[in-house]
N, C-alpha and C positions, 0 to 999 in steps of 0.2 A: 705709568705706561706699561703696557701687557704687551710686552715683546713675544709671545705667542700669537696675539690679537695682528699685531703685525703682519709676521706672515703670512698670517691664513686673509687678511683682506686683500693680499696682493695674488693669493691664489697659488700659492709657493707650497711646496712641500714640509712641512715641521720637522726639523732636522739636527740634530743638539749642534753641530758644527754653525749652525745660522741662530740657533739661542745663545748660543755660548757669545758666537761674535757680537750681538746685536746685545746683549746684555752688557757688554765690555764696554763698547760704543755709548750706550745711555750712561756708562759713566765717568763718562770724560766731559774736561772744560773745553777742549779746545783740541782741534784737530789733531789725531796721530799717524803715524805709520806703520807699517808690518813691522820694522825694527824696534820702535816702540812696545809693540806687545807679545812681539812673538816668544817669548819667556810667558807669557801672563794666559797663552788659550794651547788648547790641547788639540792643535790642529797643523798639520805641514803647512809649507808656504801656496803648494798647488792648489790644496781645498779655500786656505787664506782667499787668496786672487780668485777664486771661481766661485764663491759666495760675496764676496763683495762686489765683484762685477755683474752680477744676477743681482743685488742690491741696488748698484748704482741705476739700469735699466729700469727698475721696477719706481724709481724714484726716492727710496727710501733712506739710500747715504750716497752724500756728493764729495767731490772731491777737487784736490786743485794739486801742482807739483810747486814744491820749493824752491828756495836758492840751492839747497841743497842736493838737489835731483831727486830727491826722493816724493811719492805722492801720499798726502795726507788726507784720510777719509772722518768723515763725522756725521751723524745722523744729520738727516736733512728735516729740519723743523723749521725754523724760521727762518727768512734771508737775512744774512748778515754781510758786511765787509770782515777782512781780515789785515790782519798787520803784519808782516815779515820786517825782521831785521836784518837788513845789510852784513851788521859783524857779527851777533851772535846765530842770526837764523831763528830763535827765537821766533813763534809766532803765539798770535793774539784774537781773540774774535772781538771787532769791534760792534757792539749791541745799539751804541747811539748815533750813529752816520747814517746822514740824510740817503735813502736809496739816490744814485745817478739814477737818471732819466735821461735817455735819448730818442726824439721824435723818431719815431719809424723803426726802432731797434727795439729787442726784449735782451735787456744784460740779465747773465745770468750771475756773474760772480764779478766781485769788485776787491782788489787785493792793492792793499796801498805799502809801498816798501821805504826805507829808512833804517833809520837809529831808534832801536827802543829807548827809555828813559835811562834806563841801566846804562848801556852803552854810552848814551850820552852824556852821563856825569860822569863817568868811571875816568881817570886818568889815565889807566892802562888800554883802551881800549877803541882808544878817538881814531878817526881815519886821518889817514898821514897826509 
């Protein structure tokens, strides 16, 4: 992926603050947050949120909010479900779930919540 190529098809300004993010982004499994990487890019929190929501518009990374209240963004490539965990928060991208389908609706995002496997075996960590 030419995260250069990227921007410039969305008609966007090339900007190291939008490579640096989008390059970070391409290399993750699975959705993060500002907390997450704000140690990891050379960018305040303002330019953070002001390039990722010029992202989000443009369609390029989507996002959803946690149990955690925090919001997790990740390039927008394929549609997928996601998994959140109840105890640890822990999330997941699930790659093999069938899309929902609902007649006369376009779902955008599909987020299923629970017990990760971890959580589930763990003995210290069952819900009471």
């Amino acid at each position: 992926m030419q995260i250069k190529n990227i921007i410039e098809e969305k008609n966007l300004k090339v900007t190291t603050a939008r490579k640096e993010l989008l390059a970070l982004l391409s290399t993750q499994h699975k959705p993060i947050s500002f907390e997450d990487i704000k140690d990891k890019i050379s960018m305040d929190k303002a330019t953070f949120y002001r390039n990722i929501s010029k992202f989000e518009s443009e369609s390029i990374v989507s996002s959803f909010e946690s149990n955690d209240k925090k919001r997790y963004y990740e390039l927008q490539e394929s549609p997928h479900a996601h998994f959140i965990c109840n105890q640890c928060s822990n999330i997941e991208c699930l790659e093999n779930v069938v899309p929902l389908e609902l007649e006369g609706h376009t779902v955008m995002d599909v987020i299923y919540k629970g017990m990760c496997k971890s959580c589930t075996t763990s003995p210290d960590t069952k819900e009471k």
